[in-house]
C-alpha positions in Angstrom: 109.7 127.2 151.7 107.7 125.3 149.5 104.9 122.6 149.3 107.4 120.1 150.1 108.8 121.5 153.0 107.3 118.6 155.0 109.9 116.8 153.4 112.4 119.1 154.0 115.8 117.7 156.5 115.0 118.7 160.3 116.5 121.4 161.7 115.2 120.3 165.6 115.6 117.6 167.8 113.6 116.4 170.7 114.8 113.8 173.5 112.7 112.6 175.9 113.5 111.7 179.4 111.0 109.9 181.2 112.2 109.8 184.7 110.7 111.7 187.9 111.1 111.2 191.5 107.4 111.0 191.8 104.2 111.6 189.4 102.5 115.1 190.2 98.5 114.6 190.5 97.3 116.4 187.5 100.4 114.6 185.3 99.7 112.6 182.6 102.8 113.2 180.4 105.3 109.8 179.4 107.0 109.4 183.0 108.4 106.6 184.9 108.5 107.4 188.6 110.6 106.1 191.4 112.7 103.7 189.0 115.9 104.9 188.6 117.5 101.6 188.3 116.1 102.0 184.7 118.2 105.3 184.1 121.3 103.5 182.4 119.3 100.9 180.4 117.5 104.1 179.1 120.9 105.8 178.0 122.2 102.6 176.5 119.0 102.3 174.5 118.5 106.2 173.7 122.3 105.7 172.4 120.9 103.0 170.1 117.9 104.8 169.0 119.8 107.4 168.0 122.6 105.1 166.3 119.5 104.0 163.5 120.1 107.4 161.9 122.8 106.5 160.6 125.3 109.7 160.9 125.0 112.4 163.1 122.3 114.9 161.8 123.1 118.9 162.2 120.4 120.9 164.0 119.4 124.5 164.7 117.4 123.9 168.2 117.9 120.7 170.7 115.6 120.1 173.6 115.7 117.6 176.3 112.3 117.3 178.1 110.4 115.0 180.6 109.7 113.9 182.5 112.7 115.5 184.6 116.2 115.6 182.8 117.6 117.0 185.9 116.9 114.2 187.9 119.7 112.2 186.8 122.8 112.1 188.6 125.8 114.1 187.4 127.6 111.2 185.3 124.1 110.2 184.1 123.3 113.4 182.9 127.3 114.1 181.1 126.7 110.6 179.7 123.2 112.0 178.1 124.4 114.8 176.5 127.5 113.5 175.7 125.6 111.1 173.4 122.6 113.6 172.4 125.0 116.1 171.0 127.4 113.3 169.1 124.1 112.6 167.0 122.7 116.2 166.8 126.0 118.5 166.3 124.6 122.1 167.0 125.3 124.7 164.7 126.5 128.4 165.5 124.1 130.3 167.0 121.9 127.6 168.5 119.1 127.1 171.2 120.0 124.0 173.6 117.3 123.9 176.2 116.9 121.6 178.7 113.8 121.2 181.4 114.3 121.3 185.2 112.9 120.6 188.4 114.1 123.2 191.2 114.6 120.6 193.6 117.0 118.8 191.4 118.8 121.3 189.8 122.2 122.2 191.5 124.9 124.7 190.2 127.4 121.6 189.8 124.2 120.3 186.8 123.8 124.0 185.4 128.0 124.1 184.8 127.9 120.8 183.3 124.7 121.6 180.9 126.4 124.6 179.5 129.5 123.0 179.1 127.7 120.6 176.3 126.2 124.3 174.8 123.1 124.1 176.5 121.8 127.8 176.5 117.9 127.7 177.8 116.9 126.4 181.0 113.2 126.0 181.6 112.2 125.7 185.3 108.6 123.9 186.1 108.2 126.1 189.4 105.0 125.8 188.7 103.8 128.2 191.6 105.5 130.2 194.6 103.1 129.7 197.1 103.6 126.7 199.5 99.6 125.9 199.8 99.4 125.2 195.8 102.4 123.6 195.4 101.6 121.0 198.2 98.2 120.8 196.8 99.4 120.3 193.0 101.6 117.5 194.4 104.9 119.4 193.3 108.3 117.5 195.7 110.0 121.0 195.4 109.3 124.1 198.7 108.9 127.4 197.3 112.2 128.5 199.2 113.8 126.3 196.5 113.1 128.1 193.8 115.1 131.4 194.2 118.4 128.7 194.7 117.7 126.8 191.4 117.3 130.4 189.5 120.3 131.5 189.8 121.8 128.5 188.9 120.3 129.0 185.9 120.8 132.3 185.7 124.4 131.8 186.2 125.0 129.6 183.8 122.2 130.2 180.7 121.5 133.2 178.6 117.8 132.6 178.4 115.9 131.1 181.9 112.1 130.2 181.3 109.4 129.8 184.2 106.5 127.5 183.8 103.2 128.4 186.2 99.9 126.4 186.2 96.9 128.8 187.1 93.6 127.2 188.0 94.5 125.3 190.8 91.5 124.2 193.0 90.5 126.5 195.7 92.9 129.4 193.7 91.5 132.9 193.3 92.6 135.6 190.6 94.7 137.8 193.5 96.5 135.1 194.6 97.6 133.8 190.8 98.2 137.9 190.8 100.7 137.0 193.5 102.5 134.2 191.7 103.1 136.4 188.6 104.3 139.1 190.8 107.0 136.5 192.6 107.8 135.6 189.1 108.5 138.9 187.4 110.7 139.6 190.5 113.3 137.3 189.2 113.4 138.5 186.1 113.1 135.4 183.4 113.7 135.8 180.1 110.8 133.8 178.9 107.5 132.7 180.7 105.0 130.1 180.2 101.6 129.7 181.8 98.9 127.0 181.5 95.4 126.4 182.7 95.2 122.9 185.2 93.4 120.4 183.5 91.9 117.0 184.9 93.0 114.6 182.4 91.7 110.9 182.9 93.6 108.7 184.8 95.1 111.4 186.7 94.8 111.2 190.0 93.4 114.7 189.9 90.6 113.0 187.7 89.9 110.8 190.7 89.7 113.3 193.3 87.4 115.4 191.3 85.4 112.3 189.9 84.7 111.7 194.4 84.3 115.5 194.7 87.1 115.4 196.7 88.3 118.4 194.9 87.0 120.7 192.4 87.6 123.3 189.4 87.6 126.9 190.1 84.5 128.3 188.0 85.1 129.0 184.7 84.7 132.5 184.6 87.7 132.9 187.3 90.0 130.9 184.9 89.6 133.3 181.9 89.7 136.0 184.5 93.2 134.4 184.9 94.3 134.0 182.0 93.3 137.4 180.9 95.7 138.5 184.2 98.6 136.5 183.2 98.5 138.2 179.5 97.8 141.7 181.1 100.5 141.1 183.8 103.1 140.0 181.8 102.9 141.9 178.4 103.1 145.1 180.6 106.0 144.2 182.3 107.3 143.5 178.4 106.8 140.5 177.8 105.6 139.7 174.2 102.7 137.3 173.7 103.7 135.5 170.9 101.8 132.2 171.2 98.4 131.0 173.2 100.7 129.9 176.5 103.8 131.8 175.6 105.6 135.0 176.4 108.8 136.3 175.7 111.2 139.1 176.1 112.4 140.6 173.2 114.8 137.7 171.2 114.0 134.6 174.2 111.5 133.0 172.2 111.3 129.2 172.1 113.0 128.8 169.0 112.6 125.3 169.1 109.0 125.1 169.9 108.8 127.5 167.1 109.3 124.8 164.7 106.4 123.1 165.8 104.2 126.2 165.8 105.2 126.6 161.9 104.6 123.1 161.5 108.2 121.9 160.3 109.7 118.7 160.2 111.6 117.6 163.6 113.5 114.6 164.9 112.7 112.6 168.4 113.8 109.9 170.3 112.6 108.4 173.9 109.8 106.7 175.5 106.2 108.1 173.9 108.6 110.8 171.7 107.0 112.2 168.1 108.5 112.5 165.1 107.5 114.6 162.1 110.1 113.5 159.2 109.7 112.9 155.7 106.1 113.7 155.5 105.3 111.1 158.2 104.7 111.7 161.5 105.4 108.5 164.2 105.4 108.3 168.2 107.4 105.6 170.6 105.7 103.6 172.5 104.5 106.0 175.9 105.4 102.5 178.4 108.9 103.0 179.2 110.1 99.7 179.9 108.6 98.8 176.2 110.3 101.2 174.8 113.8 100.0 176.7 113.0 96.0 175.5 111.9 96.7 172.0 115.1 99.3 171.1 117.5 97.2 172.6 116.2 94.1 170.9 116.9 95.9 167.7 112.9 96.4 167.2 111.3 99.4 166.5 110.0 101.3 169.4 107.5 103.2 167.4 103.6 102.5 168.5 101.8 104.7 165.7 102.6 106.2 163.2 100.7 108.4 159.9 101.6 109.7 156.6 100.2 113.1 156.2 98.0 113.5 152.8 98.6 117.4 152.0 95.4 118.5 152.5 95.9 117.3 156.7 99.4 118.6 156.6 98.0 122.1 155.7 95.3 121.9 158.1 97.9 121.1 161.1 99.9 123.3 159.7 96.8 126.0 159.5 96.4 125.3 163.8 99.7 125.2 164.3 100.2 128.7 162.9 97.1 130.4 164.2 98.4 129.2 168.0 101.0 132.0 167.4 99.8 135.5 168.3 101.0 136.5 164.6 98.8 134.1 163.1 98.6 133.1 160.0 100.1 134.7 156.6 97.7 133.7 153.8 100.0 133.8 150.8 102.8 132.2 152.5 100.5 129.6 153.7 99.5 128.8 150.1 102.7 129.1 148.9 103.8 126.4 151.8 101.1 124.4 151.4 99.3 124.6 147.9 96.3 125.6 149.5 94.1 128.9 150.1 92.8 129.4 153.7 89.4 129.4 152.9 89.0 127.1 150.4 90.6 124.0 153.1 88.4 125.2 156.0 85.2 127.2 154.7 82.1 127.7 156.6 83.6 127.3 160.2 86.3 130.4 159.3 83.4 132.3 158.3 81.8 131.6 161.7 84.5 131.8 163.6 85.2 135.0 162.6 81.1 136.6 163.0 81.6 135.3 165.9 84.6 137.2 167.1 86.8 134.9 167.9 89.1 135.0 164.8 90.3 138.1 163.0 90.6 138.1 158.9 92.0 140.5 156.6 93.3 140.3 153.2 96.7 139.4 154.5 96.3 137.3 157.7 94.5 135.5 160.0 94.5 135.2 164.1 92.9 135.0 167.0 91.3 137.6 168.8 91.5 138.0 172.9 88.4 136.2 172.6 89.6 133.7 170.5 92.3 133.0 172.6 89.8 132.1 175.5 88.6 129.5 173.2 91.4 128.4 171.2 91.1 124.3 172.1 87.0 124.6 171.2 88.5 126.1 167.7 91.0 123.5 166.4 88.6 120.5 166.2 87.1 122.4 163.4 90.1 123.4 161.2 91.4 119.7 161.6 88.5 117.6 160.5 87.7 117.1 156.7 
């Protein structure tokens, strides 16, 4: 690669699928709940959207996310993929992955998936245990899960489990249970992630009335330190802040993000990174659905990168993988050396323990992963 690979032809597409049958508490992803009237106006304008590039664009790694893509019916969910993959042709050897809810997934929407080449199934679970599923506000039972597994498992070559840790009231032994319950089924790929309170949640409500409240900070590292201990000896590879994988399941398409390359997407509040310019739809959905299929541009922001904040995304991006960050391929990629973009706050960062340098590479420590979202505010700002 070289300094222009930010203008280099994407090799990954996102689509975004913003329906749900209802909004979890702690969600504050792009999501339209209980209005699935809208479902074919969105596929008419997601067809249009896509129709603006002009001919069908070859890619290495697909993903359809939410949202829930599983929600939709049967003929919704052909017709989605059917257009999806008539824009973005996969190539031999490619990662199709689609999200899923276990409480909408069936065996009848597995076969269809794989029958477009979907490969990797990711399943928001979430948790196994009944009390923190209720409480996180998830409209799947634990007893569902085992069921929408194997419909995965049937069908895909790679199945992926999300699990939120952190939940109010949860202690270390009984996220030690969840991971347990998890490894039983044997997934190919795992992801786990701390609960946050984002405003205007409804989980920022309840814990702005102190009608719930965060477990202690010193249990959550605890539990993230359990997750990384749990699953890398089970063998699991920790190849990125959230992510594990067995040997050949990683997330090829998140991948691309990680190594900061360019990317198409399309869908309510979707972002793009093409051409050196990075742009996002508009997050409303029903904005998004009038402005497309008024032949106006759903797009609410957009930035060209200069490439001095391309390499210091592409610097955060990289150091979020376990692997970290090569220093000559980095300047070779971006024009720039490590230390001269970022100075002093390396140098700290490092005395301090939380990042690791040597003359080849940079990454986080165990440390540093404890505190990676206190680290990236000072790599990205000039």
């Amino acid at each position: 690669m070289t300094t222009n690979s930010r203008f280099a032809p994407p090799r990954a597409a996102y689509i975004h699928v913003p329906f749900c049958r209802h909004r979890c508490g702690y969600c504050n992803f792009t999501l339209i709940a209980g209005r699935d009237d809208l479902v074919d106006t969105y596929l008419r304008a997601i067809e249009r959207e896509l129709s603006w590039l002009g001919s069908p664009r070859e890619v290495d790694t697909l993903f359809i996310g939410g949202g829930t893509p599983t929600h939709l019916s049967l003929p919704q969910l052909q017709l989605l993929c059917d257009i999806v993959t008539r824009w973005f042709p996969l190539v031999s050897g490619h990662e199709f992955s689609v999200e899923a809810n276990p409480l909408d997934l069936t065996p009848e929407k597995a076969e269809l998936l794989a029958s477009f080449g979907v490969n990797r199934m990711s399943l928001g679970i979430q948790s196994f245990a009944s009390a923190k599923l209720e409480l996180l506000e998830r409209d799947h039972r634990a007893e569902q899960i085992a069921s929408a597994f194997a419909a995965a498992r049937h069908t895909m070559s790679s199945v992926s489990l999300d699990l939120i840790f952190g939940a109010p009231g949860e202690t270390v032994e009984s996220w030690r249970h969840d991971l347990k319950q998890a490894l039983s089924l044997s997934p190919d790929h795992v992801s786990t992630y701390g609960l946050t309170f984002e405003r205007g949640t409804r989980f920022w409500s309840r814990l702005q009335k102190e009608e719930i409240a965060q477990v202690a900070e010193e249990d959550e590292r605890r539990m993230y330190l359990t997750g990384i201990d749990c699953l890398t000896q089970a063998g699991f590879e920790h190849y990125e802040v959230s992510n594990f994988a067995r040997p050949s399941h990683r997330c090829r398409h998140n991948e691309t993000y990680w190594a900061g390359n360019t990317y198409y997407a399309a869908g309510p509040g979707a972002a793009r990174y093409v051409d050196g310019r990075r742009e996002m739809n508009h997050r409303s959905t029903t904005t998004y659905l009038n402005r497309v299929l008024a032949d106006q541009s759903p797009i609410a922001e957009s930035e060209t990168l200069i490439p001095e904040d391309s390499a210091r995304e592409r610097l955060v991006f990289g150091l979020r993988r376990l692997e970290g960050v090569d220093r000559a391929r980095f300047q070779a990629e971006t024009g720039f050396e490590v230390e001269k973009l970022v100075g002093q706050p390396l140098v700290e960062f490092v005395n301090r323990g939380l990042l690791e340098a040597t003359e080849s590479r940079i990454r986080l420590t165990r440390e540093g992963l404890l505190v990676s979202d206190a680290i990236w505010p000072e790599f990205l700002c000039r």
